[in-house]
TORKOL-4160 file (C-alpha; in steps of 0.2 Angstrom, whole numbers, padded with zeros to 4 digits, m for minus):
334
<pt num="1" X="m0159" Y="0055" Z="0217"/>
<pt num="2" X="m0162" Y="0043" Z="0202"/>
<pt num="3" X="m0169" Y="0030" Z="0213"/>
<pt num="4" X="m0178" Y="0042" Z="0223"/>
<pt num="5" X="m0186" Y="0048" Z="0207"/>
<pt num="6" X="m0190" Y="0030" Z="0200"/>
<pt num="7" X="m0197" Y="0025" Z="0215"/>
<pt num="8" X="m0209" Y="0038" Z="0217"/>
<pt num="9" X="m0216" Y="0037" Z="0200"/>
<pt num="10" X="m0220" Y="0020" Z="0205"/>
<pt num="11" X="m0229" Y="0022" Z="0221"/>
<pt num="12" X="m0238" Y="0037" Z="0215"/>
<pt num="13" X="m0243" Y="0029" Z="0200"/>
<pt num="14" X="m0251" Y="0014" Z="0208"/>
<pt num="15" X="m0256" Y="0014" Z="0224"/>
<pt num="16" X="m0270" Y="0024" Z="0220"/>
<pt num="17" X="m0276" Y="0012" Z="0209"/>
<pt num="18" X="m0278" Y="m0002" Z="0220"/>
<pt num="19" X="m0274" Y="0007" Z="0237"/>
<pt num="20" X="m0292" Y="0010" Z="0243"/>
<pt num="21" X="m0294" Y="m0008" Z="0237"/>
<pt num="22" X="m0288" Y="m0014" Z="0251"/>
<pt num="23" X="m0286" Y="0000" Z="0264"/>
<pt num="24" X="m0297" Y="m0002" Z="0279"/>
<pt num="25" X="m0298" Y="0016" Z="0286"/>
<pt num="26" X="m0298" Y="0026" Z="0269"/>
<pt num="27" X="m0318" Y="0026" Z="0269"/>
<pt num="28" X="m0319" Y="0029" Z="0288"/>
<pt num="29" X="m0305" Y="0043" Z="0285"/>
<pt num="30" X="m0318" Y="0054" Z="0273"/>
<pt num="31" X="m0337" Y="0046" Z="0277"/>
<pt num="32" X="m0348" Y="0060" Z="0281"/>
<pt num="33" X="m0336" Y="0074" Z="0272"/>
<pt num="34" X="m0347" Y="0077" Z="0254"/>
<pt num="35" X="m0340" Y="0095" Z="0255"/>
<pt num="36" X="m0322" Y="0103" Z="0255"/>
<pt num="37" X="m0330" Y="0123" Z="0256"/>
<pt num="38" X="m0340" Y="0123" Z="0241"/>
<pt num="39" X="m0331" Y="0107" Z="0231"/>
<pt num="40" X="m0342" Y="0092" Z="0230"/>
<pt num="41" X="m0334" Y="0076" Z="0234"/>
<pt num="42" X="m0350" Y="0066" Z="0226"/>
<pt num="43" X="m0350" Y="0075" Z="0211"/>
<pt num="44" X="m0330" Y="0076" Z="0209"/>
<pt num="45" X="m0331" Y="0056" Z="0211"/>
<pt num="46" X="m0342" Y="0055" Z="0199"/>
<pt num="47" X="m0331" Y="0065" Z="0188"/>
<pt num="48" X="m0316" Y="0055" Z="0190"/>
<pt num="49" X="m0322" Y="0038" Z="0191"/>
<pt num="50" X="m0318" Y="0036" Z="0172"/>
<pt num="51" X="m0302" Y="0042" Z="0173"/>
<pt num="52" X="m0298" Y="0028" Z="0190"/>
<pt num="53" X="m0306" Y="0014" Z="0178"/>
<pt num="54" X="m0295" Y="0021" Z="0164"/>
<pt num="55" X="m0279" Y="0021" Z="0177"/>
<pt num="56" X="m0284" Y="0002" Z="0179"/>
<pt num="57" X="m0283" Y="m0001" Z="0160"/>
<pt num="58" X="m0267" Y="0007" Z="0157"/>
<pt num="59" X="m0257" Y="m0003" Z="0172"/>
<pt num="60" X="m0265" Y="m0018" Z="0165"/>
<pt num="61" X="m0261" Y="m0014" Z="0147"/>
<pt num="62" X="m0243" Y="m0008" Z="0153"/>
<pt num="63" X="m0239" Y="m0023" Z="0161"/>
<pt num="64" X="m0244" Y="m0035" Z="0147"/>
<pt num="65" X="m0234" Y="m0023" Z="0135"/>
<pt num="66" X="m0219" Y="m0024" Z="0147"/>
<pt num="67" X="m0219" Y="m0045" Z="0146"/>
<pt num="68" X="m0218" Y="m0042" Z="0127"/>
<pt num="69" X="m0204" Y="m0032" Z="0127"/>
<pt num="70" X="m0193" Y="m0041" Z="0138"/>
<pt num="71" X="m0199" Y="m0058" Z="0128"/>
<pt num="72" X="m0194" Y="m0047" Z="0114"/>
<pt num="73" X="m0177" Y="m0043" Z="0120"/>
<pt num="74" X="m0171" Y="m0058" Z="0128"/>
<pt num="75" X="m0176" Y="m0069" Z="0112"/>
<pt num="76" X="m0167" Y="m0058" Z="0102"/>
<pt num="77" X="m0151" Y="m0058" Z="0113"/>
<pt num="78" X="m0153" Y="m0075" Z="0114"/>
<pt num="79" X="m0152" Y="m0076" Z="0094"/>
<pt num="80" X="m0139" Y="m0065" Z="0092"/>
<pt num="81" X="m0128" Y="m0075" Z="0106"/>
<pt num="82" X="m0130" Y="m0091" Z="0099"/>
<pt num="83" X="m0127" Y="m0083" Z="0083"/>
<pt num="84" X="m0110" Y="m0079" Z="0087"/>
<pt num="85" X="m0094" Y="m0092" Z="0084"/>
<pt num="86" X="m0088" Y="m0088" Z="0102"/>
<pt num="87" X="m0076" Y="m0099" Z="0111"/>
<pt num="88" X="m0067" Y="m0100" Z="0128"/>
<pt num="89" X="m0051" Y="m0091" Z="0130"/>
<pt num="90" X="m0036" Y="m0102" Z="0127"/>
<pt num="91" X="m0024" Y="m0104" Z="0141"/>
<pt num="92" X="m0008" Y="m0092" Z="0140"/>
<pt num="93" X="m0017" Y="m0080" Z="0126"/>
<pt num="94" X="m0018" Y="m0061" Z="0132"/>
<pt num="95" X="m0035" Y="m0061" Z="0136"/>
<pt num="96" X="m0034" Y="m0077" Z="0147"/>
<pt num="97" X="m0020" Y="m0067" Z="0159"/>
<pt num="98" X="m0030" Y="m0051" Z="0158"/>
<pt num="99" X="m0045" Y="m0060" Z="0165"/>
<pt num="100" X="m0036" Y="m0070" Z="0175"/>
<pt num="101" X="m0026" Y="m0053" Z="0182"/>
<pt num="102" X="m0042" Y="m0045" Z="0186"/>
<pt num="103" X="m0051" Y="m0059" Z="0193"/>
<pt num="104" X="m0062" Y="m0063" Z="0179"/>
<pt num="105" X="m0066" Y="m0080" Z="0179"/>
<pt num="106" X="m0064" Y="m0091" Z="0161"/>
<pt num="107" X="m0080" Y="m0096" Z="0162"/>
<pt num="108" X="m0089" Y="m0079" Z="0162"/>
<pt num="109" X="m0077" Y="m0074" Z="0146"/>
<pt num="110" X="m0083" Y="m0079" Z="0128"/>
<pt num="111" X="m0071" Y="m0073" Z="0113"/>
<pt num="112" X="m0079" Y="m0069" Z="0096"/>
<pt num="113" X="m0069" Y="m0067" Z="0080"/>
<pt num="114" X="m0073" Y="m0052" Z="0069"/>
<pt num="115" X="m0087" Y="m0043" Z="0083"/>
<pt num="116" X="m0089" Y="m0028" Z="0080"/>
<pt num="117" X="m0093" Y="m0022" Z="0100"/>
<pt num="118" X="m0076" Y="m0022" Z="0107"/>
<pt num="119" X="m0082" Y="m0028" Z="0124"/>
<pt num="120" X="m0100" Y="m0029" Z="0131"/>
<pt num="121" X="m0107" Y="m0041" Z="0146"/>
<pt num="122" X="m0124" Y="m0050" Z="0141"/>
<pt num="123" X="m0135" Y="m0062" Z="0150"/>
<pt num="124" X="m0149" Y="m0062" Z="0164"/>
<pt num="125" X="m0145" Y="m0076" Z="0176"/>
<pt num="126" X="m0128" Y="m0079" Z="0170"/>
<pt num="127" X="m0118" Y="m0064" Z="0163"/>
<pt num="128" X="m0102" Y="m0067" Z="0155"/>
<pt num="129" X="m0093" Y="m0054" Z="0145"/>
<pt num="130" X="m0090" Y="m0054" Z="0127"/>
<pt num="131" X="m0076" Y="m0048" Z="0116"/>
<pt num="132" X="m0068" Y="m0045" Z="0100"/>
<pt num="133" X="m0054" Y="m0056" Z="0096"/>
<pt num="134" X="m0044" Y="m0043" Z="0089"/>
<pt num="135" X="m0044" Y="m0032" Z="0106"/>
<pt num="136" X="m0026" Y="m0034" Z="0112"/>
<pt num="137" X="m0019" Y="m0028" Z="0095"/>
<pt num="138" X="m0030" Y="m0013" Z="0101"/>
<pt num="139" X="m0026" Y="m0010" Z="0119"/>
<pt num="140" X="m0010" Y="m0013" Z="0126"/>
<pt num="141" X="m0010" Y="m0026" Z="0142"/>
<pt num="142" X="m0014" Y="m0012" Z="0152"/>
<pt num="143" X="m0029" Y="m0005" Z="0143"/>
<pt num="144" X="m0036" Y="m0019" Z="0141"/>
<pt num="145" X="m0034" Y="m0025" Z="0161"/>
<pt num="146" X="m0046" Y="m0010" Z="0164"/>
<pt num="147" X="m0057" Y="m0015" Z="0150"/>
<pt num="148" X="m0059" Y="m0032" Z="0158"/>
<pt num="149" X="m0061" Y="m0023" Z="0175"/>
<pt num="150" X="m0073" Y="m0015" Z="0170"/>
<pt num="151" X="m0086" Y="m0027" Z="0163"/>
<pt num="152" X="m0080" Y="m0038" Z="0176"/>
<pt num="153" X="m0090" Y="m0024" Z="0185"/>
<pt num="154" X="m0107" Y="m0026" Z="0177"/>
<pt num="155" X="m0105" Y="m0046" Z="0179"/>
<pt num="156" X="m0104" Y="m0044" Z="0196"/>
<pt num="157" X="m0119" Y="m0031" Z="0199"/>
<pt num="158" X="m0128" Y="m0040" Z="0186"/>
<pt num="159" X="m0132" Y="m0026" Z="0178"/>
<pt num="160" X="m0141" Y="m0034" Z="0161"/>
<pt num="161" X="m0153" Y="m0040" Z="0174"/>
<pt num="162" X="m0156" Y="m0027" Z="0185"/>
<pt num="163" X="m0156" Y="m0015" Z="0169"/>
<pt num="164" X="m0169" Y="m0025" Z="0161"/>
<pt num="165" X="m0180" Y="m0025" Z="0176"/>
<pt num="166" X="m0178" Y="m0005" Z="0177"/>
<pt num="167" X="m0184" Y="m0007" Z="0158"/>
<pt num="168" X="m0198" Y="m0017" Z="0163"/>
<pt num="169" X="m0204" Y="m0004" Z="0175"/>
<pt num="170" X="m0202" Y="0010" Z="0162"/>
<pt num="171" X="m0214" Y="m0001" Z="0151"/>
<pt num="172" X="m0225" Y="m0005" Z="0164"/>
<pt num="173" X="m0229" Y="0013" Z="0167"/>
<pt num="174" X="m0228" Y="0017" Z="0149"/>
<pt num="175" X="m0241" Y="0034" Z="0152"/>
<pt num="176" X="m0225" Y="0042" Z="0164"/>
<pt num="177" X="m0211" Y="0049" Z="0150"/>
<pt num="178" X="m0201" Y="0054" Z="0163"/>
<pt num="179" X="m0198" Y="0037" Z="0171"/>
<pt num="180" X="m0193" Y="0029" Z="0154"/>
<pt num="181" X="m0181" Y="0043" Z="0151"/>
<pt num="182" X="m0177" Y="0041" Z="0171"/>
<pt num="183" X="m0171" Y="0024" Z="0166"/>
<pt num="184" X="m0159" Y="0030" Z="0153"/>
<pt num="185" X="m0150" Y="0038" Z="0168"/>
<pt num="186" X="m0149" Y="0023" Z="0176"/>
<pt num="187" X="m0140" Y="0017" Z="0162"/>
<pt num="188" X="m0128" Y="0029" Z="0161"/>
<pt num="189" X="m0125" Y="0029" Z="0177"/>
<pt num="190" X="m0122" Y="0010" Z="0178"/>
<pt num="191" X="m0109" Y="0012" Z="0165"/>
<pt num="192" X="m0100" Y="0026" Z="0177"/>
<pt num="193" X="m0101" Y="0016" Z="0193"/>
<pt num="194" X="m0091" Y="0001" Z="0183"/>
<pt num="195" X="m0079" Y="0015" Z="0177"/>
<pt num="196" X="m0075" Y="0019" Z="0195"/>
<pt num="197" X="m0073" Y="0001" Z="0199"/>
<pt num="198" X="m0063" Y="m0003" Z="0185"/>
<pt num="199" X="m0051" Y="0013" Z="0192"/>
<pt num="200" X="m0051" Y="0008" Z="0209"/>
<pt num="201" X="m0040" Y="m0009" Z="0204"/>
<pt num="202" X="m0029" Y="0002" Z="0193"/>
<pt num="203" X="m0024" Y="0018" Z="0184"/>
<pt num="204" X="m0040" Y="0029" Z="0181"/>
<pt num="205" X="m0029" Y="0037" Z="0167"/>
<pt num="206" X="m0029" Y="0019" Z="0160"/>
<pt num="207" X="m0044" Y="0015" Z="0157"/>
<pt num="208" X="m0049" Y="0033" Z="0151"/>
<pt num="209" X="m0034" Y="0029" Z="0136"/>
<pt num="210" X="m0043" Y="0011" Z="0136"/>
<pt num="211" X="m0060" Y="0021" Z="0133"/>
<pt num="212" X="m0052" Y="0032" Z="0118"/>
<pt num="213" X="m0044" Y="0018" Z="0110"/>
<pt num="214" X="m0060" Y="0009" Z="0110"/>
<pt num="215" X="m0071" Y="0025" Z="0102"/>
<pt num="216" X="m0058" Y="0026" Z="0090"/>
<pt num="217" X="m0057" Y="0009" Z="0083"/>
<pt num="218" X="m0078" Y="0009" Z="0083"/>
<pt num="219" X="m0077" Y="0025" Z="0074"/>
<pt num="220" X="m0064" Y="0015" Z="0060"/>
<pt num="221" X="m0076" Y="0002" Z="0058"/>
<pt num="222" X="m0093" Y="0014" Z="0055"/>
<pt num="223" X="m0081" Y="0021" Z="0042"/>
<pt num="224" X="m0079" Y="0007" Z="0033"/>
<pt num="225" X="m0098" Y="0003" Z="0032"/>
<pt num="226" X="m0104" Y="m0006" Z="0046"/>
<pt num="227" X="m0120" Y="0001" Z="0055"/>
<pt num="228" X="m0118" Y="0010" Z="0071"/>
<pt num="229" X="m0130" Y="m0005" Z="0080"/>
<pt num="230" X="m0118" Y="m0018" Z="0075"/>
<pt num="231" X="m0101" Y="m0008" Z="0081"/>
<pt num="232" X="m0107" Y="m0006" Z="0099"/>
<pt num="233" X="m0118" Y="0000" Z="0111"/>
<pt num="234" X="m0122" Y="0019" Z="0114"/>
<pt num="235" X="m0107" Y="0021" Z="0125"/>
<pt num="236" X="m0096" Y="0021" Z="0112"/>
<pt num="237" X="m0108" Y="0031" Z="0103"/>
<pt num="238" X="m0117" Y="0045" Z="0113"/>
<pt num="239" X="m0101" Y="0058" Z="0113"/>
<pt num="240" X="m0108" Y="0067" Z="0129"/>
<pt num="241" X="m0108" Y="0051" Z="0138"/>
<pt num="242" X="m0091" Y="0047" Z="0132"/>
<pt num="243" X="m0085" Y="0063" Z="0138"/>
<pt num="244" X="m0091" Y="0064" Z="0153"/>
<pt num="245" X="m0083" Y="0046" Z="0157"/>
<pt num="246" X="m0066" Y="0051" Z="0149"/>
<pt num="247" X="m0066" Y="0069" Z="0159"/>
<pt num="248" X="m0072" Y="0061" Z="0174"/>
<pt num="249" X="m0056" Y="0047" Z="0174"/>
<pt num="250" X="m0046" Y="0062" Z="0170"/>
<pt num="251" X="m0050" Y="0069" Z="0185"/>
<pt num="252" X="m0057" Y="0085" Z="0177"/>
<pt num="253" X="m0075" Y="0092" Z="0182"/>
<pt num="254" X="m0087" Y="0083" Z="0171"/>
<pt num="255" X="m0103" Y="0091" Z="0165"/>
<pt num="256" X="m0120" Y="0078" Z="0171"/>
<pt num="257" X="m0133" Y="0079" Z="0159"/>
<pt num="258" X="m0150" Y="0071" Z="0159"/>
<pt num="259" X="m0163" Y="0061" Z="0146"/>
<pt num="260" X="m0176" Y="0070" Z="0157"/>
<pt num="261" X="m0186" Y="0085" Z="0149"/>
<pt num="262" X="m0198" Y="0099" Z="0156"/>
<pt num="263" X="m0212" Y="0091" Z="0143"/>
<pt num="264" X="m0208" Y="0074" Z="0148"/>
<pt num="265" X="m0209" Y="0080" Z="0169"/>
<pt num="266" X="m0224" Y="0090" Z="0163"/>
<pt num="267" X="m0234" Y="0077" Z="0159"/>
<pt num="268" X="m0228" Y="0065" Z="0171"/>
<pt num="269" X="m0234" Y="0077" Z="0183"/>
<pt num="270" X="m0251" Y="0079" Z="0177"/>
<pt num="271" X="m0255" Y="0057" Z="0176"/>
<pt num="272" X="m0248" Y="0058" Z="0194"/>
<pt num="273" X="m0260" Y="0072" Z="0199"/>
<pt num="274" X="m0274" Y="0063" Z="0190"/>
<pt num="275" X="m0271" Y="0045" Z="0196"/>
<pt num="276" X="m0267" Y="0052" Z="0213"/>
<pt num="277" X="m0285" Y="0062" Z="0214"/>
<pt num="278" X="m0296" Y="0049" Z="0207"/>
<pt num="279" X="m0289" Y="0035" Z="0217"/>
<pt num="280" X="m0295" Y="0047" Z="0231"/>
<pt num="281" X="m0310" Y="0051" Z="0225"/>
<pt num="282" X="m0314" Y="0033" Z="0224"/>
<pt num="283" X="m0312" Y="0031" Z="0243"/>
<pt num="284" X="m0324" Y="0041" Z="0247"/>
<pt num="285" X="m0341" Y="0033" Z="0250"/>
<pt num="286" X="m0356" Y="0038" Z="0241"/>
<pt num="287" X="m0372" Y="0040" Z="0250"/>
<pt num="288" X="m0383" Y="0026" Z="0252"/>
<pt num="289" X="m0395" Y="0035" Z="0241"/>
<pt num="290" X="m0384" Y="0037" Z="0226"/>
<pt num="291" X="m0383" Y="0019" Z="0227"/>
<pt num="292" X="m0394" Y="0010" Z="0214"/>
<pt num="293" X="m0399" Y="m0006" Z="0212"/>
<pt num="294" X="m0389" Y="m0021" Z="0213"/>
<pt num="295" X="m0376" Y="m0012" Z="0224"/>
<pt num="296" X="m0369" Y="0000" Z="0209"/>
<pt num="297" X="m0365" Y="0018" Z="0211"/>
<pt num="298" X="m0379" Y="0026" Z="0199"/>
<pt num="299" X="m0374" Y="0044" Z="0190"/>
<pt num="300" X="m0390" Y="0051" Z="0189"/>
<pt num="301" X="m0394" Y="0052" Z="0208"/>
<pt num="302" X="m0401" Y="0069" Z="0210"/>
<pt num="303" X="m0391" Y="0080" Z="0224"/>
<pt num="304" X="m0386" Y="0098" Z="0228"/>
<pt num="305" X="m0402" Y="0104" Z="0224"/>
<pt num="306" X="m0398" Y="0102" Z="0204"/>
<pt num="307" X="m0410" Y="0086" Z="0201"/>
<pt num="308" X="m0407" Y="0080" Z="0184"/>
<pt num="309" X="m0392" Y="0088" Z="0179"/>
<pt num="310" X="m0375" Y="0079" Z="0175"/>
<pt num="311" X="m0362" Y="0080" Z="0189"/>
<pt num="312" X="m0353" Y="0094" Z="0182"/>
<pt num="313" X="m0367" Y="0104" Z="0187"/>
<pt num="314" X="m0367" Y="0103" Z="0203"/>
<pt num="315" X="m0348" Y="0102" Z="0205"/>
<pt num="316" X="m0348" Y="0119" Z="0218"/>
<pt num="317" X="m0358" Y="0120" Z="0231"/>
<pt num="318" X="m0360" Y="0135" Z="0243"/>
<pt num="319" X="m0357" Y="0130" Z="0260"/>
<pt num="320" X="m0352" Y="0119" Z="0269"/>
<pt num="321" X="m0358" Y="0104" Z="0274"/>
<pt num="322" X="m0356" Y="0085" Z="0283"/>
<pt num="323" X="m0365" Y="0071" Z="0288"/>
<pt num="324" X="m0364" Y="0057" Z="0299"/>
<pt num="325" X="m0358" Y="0042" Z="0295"/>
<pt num="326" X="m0368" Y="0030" Z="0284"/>
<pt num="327" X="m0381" Y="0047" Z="0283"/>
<pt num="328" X="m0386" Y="0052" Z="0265"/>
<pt num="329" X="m0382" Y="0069" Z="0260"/>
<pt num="330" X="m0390" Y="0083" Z="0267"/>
<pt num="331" X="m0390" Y="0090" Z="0248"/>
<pt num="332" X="m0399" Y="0073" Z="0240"/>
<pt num="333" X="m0417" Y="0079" Z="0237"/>
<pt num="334" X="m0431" Y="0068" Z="0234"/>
C-alpha cells in the first residue's frame, strides 16, 4: 500500500505537467467542447494556465534541490566513513565467525573502535556493514548472529540505495508532504522486512533480546553525554518503532503507526487536484481567434459575450454549447 501510495503521488503529480506535451489525441479528445453545462473551458484555461507554468517551476526547482541533497548526503557519509579508524575483521575474532555463520562476506564488514552506532550498513554501490568493536561484550554469540543477519539484510536489498532514491523522489516533489512523510514508512518498513529476514535464519526471540540489548547500551552512552545523532540512527531512538519491532519478534500483536497526517494528505490532495486540472485545461485547444500573434495564446480575447473583461468574468456560461473542430467559439464576438 506504501508503494502504491508513492507511486501515485508521482504519476499524478507529473504527467499532467508534460503529458499533453506529448500526447497525440488529448487535443482531438476535447476540440470543439468550450462548455461543460455552463463551465467555460476557454476561460478555466486561462485561469489555470499560471498555475500549469508554476507546476513546471516547482518539478524543475525540486529536482535541482533533490541533486543537492543527495550531493549533500553522500559527501557527508563519505566524510564521516573515511573518518572513521575501521579495519577488516581478524580471522578467529567473534565478529569474523558471526559473519562468517551468517553468510556475511569479510569484505562487506568494517570494525570501528569506539562507534557509537552499534551496527549500521552504509554505502550506495557497495554497502558493507559497520560495527562497534565493543559489540560482542554486548550480545552473546547469538544476539549478535541475528544482528549481523540483519544488516546482512539491507546489504543484500541495497537498502542505502534504494532508500536514498526514495529520498530523492520525496525531494523531487517537495510541494507533496505526504510523499516525504510516505518515505519515512518506507523506512520503517525496510528496517521490519530485514527483522523478518534476520528471524527466518534463526530465533525471532533472538534478535528481539539482540534489539533490547542494543537500545540499552545506546541509551548508557546518551547518558554519558554523547548526542543522540552520534549513538545511532532513529531505530534505536524512536521508542514506537522499537516497540513495534520487539513486539512483533515477540510474536505479540504490534500497533502500525504512520508519519502520514490528515494536514499533510490534505494538502497533498489539493496540488494533486490543481496540477491534475491545469494539465488538463492545457490540453484543450483554444480557438483560433484567441490566438494572437506570433502563435501565442492572448488573455484579452473577447468571448461569452463579456468583451473586455478578465476571464473570471466569464467563468459560467448558460448553455450549452460545441463547435466543430478547428471552429472558433460560437461565444467569441467580434
Amino acid at each position: 500500500m506504501l508503494l502504491l501510495g508513492v507511486g501515485a503521488s508521482i504519476v499524478l503529480s507529473t504527467s499532467p505537467v508534460f503529458g499533453h506535451h506529448v500526447a497525440t489525441r488529448a487535443d482531438a479528445m476535447l476540440a470543439g467542447h468550450d462548455h461543460v453545462l455552463n463551465l467555460c473551458l476557454i476561460a478555466l484555461h486561462h485561469l489555470l494556465a499560471p498555475v500549469h507554468f508554476a507546476s513546471h517551476a516547482l518539478l524543475i526547482a525540486g529536482f535541482g534541490y533533490a541533486l543537492w541533497d543527495r550531493a549533500r548526503a553522500a559527501l557527508a557519509l563519505s566524510r564521516t566513513l573515511r573518518a572513521l579508524k575501521s579495519r577488516r575483521p581478524q580471522l578467529g575474532e567473534p565478529i569474523a565467525r558471526a559473519a562468517m555463520r551468517v553468510g556475511l562476506e569479510p569484505s562487506r564488514l568494517r570494525i570501528v573502535r569506539g562507534l557509537p552506532n552499534p551496527a549500521f550498513t552504509a554505502g550506495f554501490w557497495h554497502p558493507r556493514v559497520y560495527v562497534t568493536d565493543s559489540l560482542p561484550t554486548v550480545l552473546d554469540a547469538a544476539q549478535l548472529d541475528s544482528v549481523l543477519a540483519h544488516e546482512l539484510a539491507h546489504v543484500r536489498r541495497r537498502d542505502p540505495l534504494r532508500l536514498s532514491l526514495l529520498r530523492f523522489l520525496a525531494c523531487t516533489l517537495f510541494y507533496l508532504p505526504a510523499l516525504r512523510r510516505l518515505a519515512d514508512d518506507l523506512t520503517d518498513e525496510a528496517e521490519i522486512d530485514a527483522d523478518d529476514r534476520a528471524a527466518s535464519r534463526g530465533s525471532a526471540l533472538t534478535l528481539a533480546s539482540a534489539i533490547v540489548a542494543l537500545a540499552e547500551w545506546g541509551a548508557t552512552h546518551r547518558a554519558l553525554g554523547m548526542s543522540p545523532a552520534a549513538v545511532g540512527f532513529q531505530t534505536f531512538q524512536r521508542v514506537d518503532l522499537l516497540e513495534r519491532r520487539v513486539r512483533r519478534l515477540a510474536g505479540e500483536d504490534a500497533q502500525v503507526g504512520t508519519h502520514v497526517t490528515r494536514r499533510s494528505l490534505g494538502a497533498a490532495g489539493a496540488v494533486l487536484v490543481a496540477v491534475f486540472v491545469s494539465g488538463m485545461m492545457m490540453a484543450h485547444p483554444l480557438p483560433a481567434d484567441a490566438v494572437g500573434a506570433g502563435g501565442s495564446h492572448s488573455h484579452t480575447a473577447s468571448h461569452c459575450r463579456h468583451p473586455g473583461q478578465a476571464a473570471l468574468g466569464h467563468l459560467f456560461c448558460l448553455g450549452w454549447h460545441t463547435r466543430p473542430a478547428g471552429a472558433p467559439c460560437p461565444h467569441i464576438g467580434q
